[in-house]
PLY file of the C-alpha trace (Angstrom):
ply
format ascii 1.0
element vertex 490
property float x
property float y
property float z
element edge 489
property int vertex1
property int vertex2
end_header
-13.98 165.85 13.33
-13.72 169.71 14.16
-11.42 171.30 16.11
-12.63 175.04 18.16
-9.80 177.69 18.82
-9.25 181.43 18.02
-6.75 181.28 16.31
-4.99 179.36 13.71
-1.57 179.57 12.83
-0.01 177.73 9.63
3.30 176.85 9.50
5.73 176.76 12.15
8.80 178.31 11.24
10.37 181.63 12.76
6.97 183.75 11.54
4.63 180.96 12.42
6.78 180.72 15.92
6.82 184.38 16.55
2.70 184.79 15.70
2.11 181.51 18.00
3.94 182.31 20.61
2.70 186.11 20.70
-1.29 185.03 20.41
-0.50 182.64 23.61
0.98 185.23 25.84
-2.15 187.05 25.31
-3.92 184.63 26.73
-5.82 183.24 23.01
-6.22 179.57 22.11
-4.05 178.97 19.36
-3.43 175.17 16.88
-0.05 175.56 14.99
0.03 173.82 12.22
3.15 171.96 10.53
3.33 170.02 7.59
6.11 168.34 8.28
7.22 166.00 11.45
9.75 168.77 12.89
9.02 172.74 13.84
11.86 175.36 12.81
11.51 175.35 9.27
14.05 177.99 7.15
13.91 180.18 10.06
16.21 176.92 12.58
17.22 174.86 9.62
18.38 177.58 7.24
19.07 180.78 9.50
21.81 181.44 11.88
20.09 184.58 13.36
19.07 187.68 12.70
19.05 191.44 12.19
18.17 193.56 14.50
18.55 197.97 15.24
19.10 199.86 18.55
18.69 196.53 20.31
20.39 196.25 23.89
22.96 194.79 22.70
24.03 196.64 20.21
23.60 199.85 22.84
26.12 198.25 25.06
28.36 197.76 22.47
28.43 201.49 21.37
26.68 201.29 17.88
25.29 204.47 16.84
22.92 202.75 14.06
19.41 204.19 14.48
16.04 202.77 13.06
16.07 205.91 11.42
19.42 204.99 9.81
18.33 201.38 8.67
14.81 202.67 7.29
16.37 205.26 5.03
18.77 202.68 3.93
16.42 200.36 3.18
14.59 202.67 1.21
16.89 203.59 -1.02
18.04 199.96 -1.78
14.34 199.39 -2.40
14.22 203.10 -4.83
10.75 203.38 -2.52
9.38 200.16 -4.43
8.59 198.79 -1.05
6.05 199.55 1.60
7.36 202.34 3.81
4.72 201.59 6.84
5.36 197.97 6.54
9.08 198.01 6.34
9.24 200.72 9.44
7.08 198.39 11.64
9.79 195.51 11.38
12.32 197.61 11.57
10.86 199.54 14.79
9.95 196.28 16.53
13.31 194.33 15.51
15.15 195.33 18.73
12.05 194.25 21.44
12.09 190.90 19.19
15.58 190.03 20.21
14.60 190.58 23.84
11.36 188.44 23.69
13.25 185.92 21.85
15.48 185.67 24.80
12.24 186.27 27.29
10.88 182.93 25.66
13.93 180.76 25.24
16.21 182.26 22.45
19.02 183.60 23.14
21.47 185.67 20.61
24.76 187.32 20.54
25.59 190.30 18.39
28.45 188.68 16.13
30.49 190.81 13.90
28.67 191.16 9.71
29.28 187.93 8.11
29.99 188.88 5.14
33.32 189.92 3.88
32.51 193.51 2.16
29.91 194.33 5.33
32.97 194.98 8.24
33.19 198.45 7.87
29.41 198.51 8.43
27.76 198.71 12.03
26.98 195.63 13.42
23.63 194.39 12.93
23.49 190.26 13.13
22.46 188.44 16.33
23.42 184.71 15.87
21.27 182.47 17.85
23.06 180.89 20.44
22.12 177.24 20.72
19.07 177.61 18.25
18.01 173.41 18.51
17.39 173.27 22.02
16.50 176.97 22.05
13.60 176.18 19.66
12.22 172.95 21.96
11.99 175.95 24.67
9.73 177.59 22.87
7.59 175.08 21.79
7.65 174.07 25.20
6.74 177.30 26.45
3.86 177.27 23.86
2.18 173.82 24.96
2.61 174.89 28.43
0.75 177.61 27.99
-1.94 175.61 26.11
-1.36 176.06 22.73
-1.56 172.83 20.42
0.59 171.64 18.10
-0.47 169.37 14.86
2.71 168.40 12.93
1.94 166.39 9.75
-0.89 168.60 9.07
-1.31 169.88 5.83
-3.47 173.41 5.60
-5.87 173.23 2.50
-8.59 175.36 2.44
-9.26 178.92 4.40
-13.15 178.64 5.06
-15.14 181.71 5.49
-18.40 183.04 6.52
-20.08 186.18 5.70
-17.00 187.70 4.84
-14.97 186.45 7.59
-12.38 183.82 8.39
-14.69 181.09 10.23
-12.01 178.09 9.99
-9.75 176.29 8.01
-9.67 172.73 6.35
-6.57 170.23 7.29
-5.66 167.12 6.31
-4.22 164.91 9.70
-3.60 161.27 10.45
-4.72 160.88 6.80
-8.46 162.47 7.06
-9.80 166.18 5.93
-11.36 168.28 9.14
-11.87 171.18 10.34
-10.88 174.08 12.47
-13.23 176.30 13.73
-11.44 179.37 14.11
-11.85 183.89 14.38
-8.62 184.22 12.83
-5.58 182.81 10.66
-2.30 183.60 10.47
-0.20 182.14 7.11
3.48 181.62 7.26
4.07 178.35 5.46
7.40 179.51 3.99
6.23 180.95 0.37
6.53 178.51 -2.52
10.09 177.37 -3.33
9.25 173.95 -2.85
6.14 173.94 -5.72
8.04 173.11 -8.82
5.26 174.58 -11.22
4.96 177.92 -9.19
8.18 178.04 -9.45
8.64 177.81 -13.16
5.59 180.18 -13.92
6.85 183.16 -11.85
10.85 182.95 -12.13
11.97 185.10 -15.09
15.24 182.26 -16.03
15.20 179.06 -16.79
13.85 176.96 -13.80
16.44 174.58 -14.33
19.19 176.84 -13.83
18.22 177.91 -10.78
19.63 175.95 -7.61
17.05 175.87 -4.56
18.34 176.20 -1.12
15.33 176.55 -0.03
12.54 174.48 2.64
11.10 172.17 0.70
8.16 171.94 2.18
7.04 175.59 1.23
4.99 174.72 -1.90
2.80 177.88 -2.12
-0.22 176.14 0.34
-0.71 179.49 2.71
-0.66 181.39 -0.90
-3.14 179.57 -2.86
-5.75 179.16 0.01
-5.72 182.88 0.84
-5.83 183.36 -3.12
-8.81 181.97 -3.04
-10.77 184.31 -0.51
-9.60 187.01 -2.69
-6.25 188.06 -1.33
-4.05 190.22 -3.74
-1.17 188.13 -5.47
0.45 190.56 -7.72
3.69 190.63 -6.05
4.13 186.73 -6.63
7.55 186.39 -8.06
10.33 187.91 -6.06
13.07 185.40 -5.15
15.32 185.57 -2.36
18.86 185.65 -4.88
21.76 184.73 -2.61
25.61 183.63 -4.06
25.59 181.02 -7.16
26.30 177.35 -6.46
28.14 174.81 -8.87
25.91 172.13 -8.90
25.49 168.79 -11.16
22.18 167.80 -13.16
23.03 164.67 -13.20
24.07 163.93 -10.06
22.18 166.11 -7.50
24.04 165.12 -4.40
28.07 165.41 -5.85
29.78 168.44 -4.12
33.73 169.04 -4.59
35.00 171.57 -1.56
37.77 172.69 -4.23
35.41 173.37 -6.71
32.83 175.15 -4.24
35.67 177.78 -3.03
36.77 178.45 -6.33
33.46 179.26 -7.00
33.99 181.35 -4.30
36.47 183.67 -5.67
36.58 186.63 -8.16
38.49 184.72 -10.61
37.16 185.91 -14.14
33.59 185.60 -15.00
31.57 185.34 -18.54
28.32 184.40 -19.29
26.07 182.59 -21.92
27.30 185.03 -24.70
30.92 184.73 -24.00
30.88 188.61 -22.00
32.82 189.40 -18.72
29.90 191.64 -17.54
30.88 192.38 -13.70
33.51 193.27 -11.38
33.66 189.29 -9.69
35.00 190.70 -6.45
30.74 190.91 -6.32
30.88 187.83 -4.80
31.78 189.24 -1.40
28.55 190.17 -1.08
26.02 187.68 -1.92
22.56 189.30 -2.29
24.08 191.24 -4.94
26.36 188.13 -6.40
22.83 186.39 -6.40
21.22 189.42 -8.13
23.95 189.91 -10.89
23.67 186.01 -11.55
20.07 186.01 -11.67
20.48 189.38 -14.52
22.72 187.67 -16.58
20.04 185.00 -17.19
20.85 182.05 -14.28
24.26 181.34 -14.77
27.84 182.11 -15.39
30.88 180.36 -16.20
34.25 181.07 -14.02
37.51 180.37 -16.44
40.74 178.94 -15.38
43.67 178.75 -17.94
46.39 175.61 -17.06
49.03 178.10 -15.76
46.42 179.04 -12.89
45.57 175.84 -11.92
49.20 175.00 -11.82
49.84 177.82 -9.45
46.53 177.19 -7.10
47.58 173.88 -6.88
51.15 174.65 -5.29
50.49 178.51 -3.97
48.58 179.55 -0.82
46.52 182.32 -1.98
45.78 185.44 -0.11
42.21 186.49 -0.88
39.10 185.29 0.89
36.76 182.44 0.14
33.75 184.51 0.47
31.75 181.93 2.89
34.79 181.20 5.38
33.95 184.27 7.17
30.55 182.79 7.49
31.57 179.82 8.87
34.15 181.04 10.99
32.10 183.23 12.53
29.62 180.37 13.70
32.59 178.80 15.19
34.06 181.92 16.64
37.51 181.41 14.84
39.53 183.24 12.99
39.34 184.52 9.71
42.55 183.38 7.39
41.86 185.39 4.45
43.83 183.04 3.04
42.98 179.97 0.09
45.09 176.74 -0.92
46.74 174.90 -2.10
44.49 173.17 -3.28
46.26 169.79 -4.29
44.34 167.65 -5.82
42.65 170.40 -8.17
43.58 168.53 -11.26
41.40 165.59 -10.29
39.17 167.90 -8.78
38.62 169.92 -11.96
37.94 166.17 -13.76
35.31 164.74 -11.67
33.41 168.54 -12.07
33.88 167.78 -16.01
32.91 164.70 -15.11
29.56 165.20 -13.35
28.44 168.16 -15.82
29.25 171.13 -14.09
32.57 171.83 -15.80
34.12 171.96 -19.61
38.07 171.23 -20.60
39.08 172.67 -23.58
42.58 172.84 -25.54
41.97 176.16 -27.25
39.35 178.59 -26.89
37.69 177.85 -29.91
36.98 174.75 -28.70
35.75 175.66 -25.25
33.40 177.87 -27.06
31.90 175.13 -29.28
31.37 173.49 -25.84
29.62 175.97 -23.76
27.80 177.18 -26.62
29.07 180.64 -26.50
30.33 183.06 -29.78
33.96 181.99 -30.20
34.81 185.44 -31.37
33.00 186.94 -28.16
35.03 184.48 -25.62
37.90 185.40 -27.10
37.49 189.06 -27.13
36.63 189.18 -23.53
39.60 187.00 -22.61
41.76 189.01 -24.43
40.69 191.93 -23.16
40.84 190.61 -19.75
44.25 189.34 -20.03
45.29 193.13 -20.71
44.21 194.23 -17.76
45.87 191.86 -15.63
49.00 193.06 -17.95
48.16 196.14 -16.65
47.28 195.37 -13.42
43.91 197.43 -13.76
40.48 196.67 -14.33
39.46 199.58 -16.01
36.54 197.67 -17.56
34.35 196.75 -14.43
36.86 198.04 -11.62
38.14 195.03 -10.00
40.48 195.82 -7.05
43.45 195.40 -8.45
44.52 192.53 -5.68
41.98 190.20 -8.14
43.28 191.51 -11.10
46.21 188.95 -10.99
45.20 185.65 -13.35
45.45 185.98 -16.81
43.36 182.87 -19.14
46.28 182.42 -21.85
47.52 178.74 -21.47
45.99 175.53 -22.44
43.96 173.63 -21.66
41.06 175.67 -20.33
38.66 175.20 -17.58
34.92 176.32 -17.69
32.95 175.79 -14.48
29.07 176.63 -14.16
27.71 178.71 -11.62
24.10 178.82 -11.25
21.68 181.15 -9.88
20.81 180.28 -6.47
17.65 180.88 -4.04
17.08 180.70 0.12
13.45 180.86 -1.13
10.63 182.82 -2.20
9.60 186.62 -0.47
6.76 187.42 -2.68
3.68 186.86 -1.51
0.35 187.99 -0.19
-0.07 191.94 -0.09
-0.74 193.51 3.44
-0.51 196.25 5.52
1.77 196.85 8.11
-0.58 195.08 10.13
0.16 192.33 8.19
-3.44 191.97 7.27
-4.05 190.03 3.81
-4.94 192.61 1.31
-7.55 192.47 -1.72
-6.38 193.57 -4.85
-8.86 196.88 -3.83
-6.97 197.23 -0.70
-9.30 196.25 1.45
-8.31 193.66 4.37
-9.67 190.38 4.54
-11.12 189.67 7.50
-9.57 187.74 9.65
-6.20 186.50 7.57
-2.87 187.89 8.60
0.57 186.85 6.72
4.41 186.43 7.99
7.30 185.84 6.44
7.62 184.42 3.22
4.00 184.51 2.46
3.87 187.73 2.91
5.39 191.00 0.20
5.59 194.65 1.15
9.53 194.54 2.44
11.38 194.08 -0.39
11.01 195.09 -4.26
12.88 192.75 -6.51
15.48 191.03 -4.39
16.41 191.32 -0.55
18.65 193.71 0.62
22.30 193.70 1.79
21.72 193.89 5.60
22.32 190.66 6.95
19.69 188.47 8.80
16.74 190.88 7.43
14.71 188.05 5.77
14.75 186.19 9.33
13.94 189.18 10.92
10.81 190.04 8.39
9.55 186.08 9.58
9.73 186.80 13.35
8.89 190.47 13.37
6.36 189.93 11.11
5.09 186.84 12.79
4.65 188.75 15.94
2.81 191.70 14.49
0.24 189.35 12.84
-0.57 187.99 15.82
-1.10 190.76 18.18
-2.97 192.30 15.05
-5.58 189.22 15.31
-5.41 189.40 19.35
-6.67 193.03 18.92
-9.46 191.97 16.67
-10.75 189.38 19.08
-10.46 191.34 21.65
-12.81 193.78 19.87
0 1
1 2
2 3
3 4
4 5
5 6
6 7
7 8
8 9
9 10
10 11
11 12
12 13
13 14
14 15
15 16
16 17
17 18
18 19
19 20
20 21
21 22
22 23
23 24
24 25
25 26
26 27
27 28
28 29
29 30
30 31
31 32
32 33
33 34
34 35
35 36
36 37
37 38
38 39
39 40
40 41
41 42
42 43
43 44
44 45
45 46
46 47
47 48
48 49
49 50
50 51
51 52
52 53
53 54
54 55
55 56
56 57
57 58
58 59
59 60
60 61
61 62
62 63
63 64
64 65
65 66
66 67
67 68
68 69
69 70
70 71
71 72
72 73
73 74
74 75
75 76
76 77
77 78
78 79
79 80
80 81
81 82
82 83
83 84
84 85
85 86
86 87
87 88
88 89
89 90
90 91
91 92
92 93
93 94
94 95
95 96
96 97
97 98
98 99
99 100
100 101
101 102
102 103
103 104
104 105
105 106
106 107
107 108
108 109
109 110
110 111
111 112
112 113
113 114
114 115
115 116
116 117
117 118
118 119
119 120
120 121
121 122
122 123
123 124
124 125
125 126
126 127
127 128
128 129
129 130
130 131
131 132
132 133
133 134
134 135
135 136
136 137
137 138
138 139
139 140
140 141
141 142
142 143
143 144
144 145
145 146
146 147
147 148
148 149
149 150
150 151
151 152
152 153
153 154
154 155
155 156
156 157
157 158
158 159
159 160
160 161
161 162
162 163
163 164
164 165
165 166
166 167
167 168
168 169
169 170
170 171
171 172
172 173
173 174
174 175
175 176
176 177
177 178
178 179
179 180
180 181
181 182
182 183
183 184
184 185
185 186
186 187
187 188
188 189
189 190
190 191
191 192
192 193
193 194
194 195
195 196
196 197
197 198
198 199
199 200
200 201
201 202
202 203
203 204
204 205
205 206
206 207
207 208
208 209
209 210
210 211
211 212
212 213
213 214
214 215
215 216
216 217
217 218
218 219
219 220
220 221
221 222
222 223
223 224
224 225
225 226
226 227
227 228
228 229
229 230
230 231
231 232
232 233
233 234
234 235
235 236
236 237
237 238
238 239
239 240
240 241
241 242
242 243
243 244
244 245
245 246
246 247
247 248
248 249
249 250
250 251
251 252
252 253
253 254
254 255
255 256
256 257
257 258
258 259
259 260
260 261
261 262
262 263
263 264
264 265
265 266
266 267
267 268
268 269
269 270
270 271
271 272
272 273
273 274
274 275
275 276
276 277
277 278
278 279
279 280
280 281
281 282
282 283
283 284
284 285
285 286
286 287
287 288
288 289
289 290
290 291
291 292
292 293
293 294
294 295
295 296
296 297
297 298
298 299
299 300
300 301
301 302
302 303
303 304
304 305
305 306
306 307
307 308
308 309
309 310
310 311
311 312
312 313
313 314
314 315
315 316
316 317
317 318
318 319
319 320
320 321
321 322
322 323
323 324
324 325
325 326
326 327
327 328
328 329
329 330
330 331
331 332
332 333
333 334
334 335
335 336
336 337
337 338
338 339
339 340
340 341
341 342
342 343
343 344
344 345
345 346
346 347
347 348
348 349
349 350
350 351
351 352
352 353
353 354
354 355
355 356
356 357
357 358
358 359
359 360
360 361
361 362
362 363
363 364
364 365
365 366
366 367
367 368
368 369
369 370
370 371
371 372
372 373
373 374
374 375
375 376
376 377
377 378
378 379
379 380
380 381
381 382
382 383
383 384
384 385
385 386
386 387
387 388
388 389
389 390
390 391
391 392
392 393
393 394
394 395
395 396
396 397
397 398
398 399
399 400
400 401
401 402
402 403
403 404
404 405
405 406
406 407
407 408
408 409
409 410
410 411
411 412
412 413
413 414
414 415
415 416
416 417
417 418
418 419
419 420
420 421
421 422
422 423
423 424
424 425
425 426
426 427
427 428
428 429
429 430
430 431
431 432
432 433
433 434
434 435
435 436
436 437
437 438
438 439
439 440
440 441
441 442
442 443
443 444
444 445
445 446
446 447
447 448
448 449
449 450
450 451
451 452
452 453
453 454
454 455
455 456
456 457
457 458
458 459
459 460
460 461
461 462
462 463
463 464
464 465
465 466
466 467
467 468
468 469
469 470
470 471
471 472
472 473
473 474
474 475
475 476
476 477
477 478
478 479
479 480
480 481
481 482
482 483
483 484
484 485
485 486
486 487
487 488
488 489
């Protein structure tokens, strides 16, 4: 069986949404294709909203920020490694997006920075306000306006003709056909799901690295444009965020005491037995993602006896570096405020327990465990303890409010933090019109890339300003679409 339309869209996340939705309004037939048996993807499942500059919003509340402002920030996070045309043309069309978002069923709020370290900043995140229901509206709105939907559709093959996108093979209800299409837009979510990709292009150990990641984004939209000669060179950027304590044994355990310890800038090693960071890095957790990633995929955090003592009768004034996260979705309160946590003895245990944690009498033999130099561990903790002597970290420059637990008294605690990823944001090479790009920078005909599938934003991690992947997928989305519409309206 074939199916006839103009345009093709794969994957039906925020980029696939945004390119649907925008091919629609301008009056194109358009099949969206979803693998799975529910739209959203990372974009509803994983995101809470996004960024966004000189939006309404942000006007009424008084913010001064400027697309000139973000773009030269981004640029230097990015030392010019990025695409400058590419990374202006989100950033230009970010504010419109939040208004068509709410035009076509979405609406946001402009919440205060999630992240601990980012207050001082202007504000820039626009949480989606009832995002379920808000994402049935658009889907609505799509098939209303006669757009078709095929979920449990797997894209395989990108067919051409004389040099130009002439349809693409699916699988559905079990059986291989064919779209006829002018166009096709790829936003399947990158590869984070695809085990072997993974593996090949990560620079750690693929076992140390803990996926957050859709599942279903296994690299499909990559491969088929691949194979019509689309540049892949910038395959193998990850999107770093935090480290997770997580068991290999036991995928599903999770401890809340153990996660917001994890949480906190307690003192840090890693595989050679080094401190090698100030841990208050965790307040911000593209870079807490990066620095984990550096040191190889993981870190250990190290509790002496006489701290766990005290955590588990003391409220503790720093932050757990999520709650504001989670507060904020909730519109509560921040505490800044941890503990006690009660039942961290046992809690410690069933981390030992399940793999993600070592007890040790002396730190000889916490060494032998982790595998680590005993000489190095015990350098480091020495030299740590001195500075909370002190009261200065004169080493790495910890604020001196997390300068306060020494590692000194027996039995010691070792837990694992691993590097962890949202997903993958190294793709296809474009333009800014999000055209797929040969590796002689020519466009291919026809093929257009959002989101995940798509590189030319980022260098070698994301940067700091929250909701910006989210925003790449819809912005980008968007642009990719009314790039096609102007083609086939040529």
């Amino acid at each position: 069986m074939a199916y006839q339309t103009e345009v093709v869209v794969v994957g039906a996340g925020a980029g696939g949404m945004g390119a649907a939705l925008t091919a629609v309004d301008a009056g194109k037939q358009v099949i969206l294709l979803e693998k799975g048996n529910k739209i959203g993807g990372a974009g509803m499942f994983g995101a809470q909203g996004l960024f966004a500059v000189e939006s309404d919003q942000q006007k009424a509340a008084g913010s001064s920020f400027t697309v000139r402002d973000a773009y030269l920030e981004m640029m230097d996070y990015t030392h010019y490694r990025s695409n400058p045309n590419i990374t202006k043309a989100i950033l230009a069309k970010s504010a419109d997006t939040i208004n068509w978002l709410d035009q076509h069923g979405l609406q946001t709020e402009l919440v205060n920075n999630t992240q601990e370290v980012h207050q001082s900043r202007p504000k820039v995140y626009h949480q989606y306000i009832d995002k379920f229901a808000a994402f049935d509206r658009m889907i609505n709105y799509f098939q209303e306006k006669g757009g078709k939907l095929l979920t449990e559709t797997a894209a395989k093959k990108v067919q051409t003709k004389d040099g130009q996108v002439s349809g693409v093979e699916i699988v559905h209800d079990g059986k291989t056909e064919v779209i006829e299409c002018q166009a096709v837009i790829v936003s399947d979510g990158g590869y984070i799901g695809n085990a072997d990709m993974v593996k090949d292009t990560l620079t750690i150990d693929s076992k140390d690295l803990y996926s957050m990641g859709e599942r279903k984004a296994t690299g499909d939209g990559i491969r088929m444009l691949a194979e019509i000669g689309a540049d892949t060179s910038s395959v193998g950027t990850f999107e770093n965020h935090a480290a997770s304590v997580d068991s290999h044994d036991n995928p599903k355990w999770h401890n809340q005491t153990i996660f917001t310890l994890t949480n906190l800038p307690f003192m840090w090693v890693n595989r050679e037995g080094d401190r090698f960071v100030d841990e208050s890095v965790c307040y911000d957790f593209a870079l807490w993602g990066n620095i984990t990633y550096t040191m190889g995929g993981f870190y250990y955090f190290l509790l002496d006896q006489k701290t766990v003592d005290y955590l588990q009768n003391n409220e503790l004034d720093w932050t757990d570096s999520f709650e504001r996260t989670f507060k904020s979705l909730q519109h509560e309160a921040v505490t800044h405020k941890v503990g006690p946590f009660e039942k961290i003895d046992s809690d410690l245990q069933e981390a030992v327990d399940n793999g993600a944690a070592w007890k040790a009498e002396s730190l000889d033999e916490l060494a032998t465990k982790l595998n680590v130099p005993s000489d190095e561990l015990k350098q480091s903790v020495d030299s740590y303890n001195q500075l909370v002597e002190a009261g200065e970290d004169n080493q790495f420059y910890k604020p001196s409010k997390f300068v306060k637990f020494s590692v000194e008294q027996g039995p010691f605690y070792a837990v694992r933090a691993n590097s962890t990823s949202l997903g993958t944001i190294g793709g296809i090479r474009t333009n800014e019109k999000m055209e797929a790009l040969t590796p002689d920078n020519k466009a291919v005909s026809g093929a257009y890339v959002a989101g995940n599938n798509a590189t030319g934003m980022y260098d070698t991690s994301y940067p700091t300003m929250e909701g910006i992947s989210c925003a790449f997928a819809w912005n980008s989305g968007r642009i990719a679409a009314e790039s096609a519409v102007e083609r086939l309206n040529k």
